[in-house]
C-alpha positions in Angstrom: 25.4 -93.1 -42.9 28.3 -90.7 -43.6 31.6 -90.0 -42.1 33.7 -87.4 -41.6 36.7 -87.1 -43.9 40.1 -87.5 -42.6 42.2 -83.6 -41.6 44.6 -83.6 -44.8 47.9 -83.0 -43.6 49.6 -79.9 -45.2 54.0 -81.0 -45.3 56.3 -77.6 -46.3 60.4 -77.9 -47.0 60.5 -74.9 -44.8 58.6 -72.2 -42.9 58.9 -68.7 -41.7 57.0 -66.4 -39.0 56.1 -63.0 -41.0 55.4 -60.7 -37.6 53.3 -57.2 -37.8 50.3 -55.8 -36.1 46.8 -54.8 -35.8 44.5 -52.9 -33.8 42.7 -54.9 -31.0 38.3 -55.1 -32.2 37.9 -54.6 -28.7 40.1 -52.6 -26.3 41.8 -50.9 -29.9 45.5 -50.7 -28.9 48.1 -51.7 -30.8 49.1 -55.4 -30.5 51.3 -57.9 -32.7 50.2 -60.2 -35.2 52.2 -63.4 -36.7 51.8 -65.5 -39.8 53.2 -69.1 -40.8 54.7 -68.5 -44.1 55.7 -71.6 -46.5 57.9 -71.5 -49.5 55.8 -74.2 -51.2 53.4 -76.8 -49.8 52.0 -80.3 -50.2 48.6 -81.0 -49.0 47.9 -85.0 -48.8 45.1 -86.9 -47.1 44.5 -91.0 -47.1 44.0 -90.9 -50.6 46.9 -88.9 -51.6 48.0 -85.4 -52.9 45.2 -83.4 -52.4 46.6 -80.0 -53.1 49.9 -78.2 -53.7 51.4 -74.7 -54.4 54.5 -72.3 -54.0 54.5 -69.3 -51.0 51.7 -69.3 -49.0 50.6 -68.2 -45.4 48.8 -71.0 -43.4 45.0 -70.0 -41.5 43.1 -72.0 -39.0 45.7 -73.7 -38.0 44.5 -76.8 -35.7 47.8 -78.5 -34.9 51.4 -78.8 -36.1 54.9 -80.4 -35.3 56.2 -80.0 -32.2 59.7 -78.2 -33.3 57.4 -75.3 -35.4 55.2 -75.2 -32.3 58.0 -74.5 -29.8 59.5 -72.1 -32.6 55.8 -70.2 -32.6 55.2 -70.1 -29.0 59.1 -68.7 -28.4 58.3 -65.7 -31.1 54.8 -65.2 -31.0 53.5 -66.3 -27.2 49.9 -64.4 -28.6 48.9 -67.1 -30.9 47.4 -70.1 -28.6 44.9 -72.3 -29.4 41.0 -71.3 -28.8 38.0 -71.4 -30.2 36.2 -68.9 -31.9 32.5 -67.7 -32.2 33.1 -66.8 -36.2 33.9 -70.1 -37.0 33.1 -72.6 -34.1 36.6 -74.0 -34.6 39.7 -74.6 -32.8 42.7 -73.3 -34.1 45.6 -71.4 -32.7 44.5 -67.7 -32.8 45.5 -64.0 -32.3 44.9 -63.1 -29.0 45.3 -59.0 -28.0 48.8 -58.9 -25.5 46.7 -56.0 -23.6 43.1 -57.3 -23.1 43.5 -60.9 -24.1 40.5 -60.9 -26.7 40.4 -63.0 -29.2 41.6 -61.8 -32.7 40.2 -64.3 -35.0 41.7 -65.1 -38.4 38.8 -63.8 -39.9 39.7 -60.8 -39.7 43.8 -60.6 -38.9 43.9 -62.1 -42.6 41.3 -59.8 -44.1 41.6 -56.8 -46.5 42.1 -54.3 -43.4 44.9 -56.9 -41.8 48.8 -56.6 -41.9 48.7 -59.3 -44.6 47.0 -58.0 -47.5 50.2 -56.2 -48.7 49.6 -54.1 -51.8 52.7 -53.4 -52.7 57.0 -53.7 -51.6 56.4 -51.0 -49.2 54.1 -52.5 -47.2 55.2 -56.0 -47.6 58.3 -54.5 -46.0 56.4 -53.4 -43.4 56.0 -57.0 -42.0 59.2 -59.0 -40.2 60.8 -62.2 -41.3 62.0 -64.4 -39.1 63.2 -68.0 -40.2 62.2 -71.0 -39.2 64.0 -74.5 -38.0 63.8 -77.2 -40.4 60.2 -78.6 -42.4 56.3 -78.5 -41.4 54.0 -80.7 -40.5 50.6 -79.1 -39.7 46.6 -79.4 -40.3 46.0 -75.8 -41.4 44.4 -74.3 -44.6 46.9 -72.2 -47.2 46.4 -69.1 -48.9 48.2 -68.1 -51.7 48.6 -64.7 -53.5 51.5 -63.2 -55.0 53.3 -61.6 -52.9 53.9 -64.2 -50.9 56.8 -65.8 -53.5 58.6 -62.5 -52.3 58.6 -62.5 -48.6 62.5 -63.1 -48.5 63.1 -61.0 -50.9 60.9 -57.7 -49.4 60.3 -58.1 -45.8 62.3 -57.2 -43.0 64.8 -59.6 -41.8 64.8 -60.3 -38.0 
């Protein structure tokens, strides 16, 4: 008999919204894009700290605090929860503000995405807007780089 592990719980000091865009897979007009940035992260599940890390950007996120989740909904009213055909999960997800299609992480966070930045330039091409106060969320982090710089090189809103 097996059981299913316990969601780890992912805890942040602070977070951010980065905001930029993409072209819609199916109707292909321009529509926004947002990303939960962290400073630094703890990751913890019933047995303890799982995984940590400095600046990241959070994917697949299936549920957070109620304070970030009124802070996303007010400055990104795109993202709601639905689930996807990639990945069979629920998690709160792109969705196109002029068709409505789904815009699944899969691809908003690829290498053709707003946040594969190669360089200052383009990092500056995204917006920063700050968020109210710590994180609690079940999402999975990604970490590169440039994401240590995201107050430093992206736009300030």
């Amino acid at each position: 008999m097996t059981h299913a592990a316990a969601p780890s719980t992912l805890q942040a000091p602070a977070y951010g919204l980065l905001l930029g865009h993409t072209e819609c897979h199916f109707c292909h007009s321009p529509t926004p894009t947002a990303a939960l940035w962290v400073p630094s992260f703890e990751e913890h599940d019933d047995e303890g700290l799982v995984d940590q890390g400095e600046g990241a950007v959070l994917r697949y996120i299936e549920c957070m605090d109620e304070g970030a989740a009124a802070f996303v909904a007010g400055h990104a009213p795109w993202l709601r929860f639905a689930t996807t055909r990639t990945s069979g999960q629920t998690y709160l997800a792109h969705h196109c503000t002029i068709c409505g299609a789904l815009q699944g992480d899969h691809f908003v966070f690829s290498p053709d995405g707003p946040y594969w930045p190669q360089n200052d330039v383009e990092l500056a091409r995204l917006t920063f807007v700050q968020g109210l106060g710590p994180l609690t969320a079940q999402a999975s982090a990604g970490q590169s780089a440039w994401m240590d710089r995201v107050p430093l090189a992206c736009t300030q809103a």
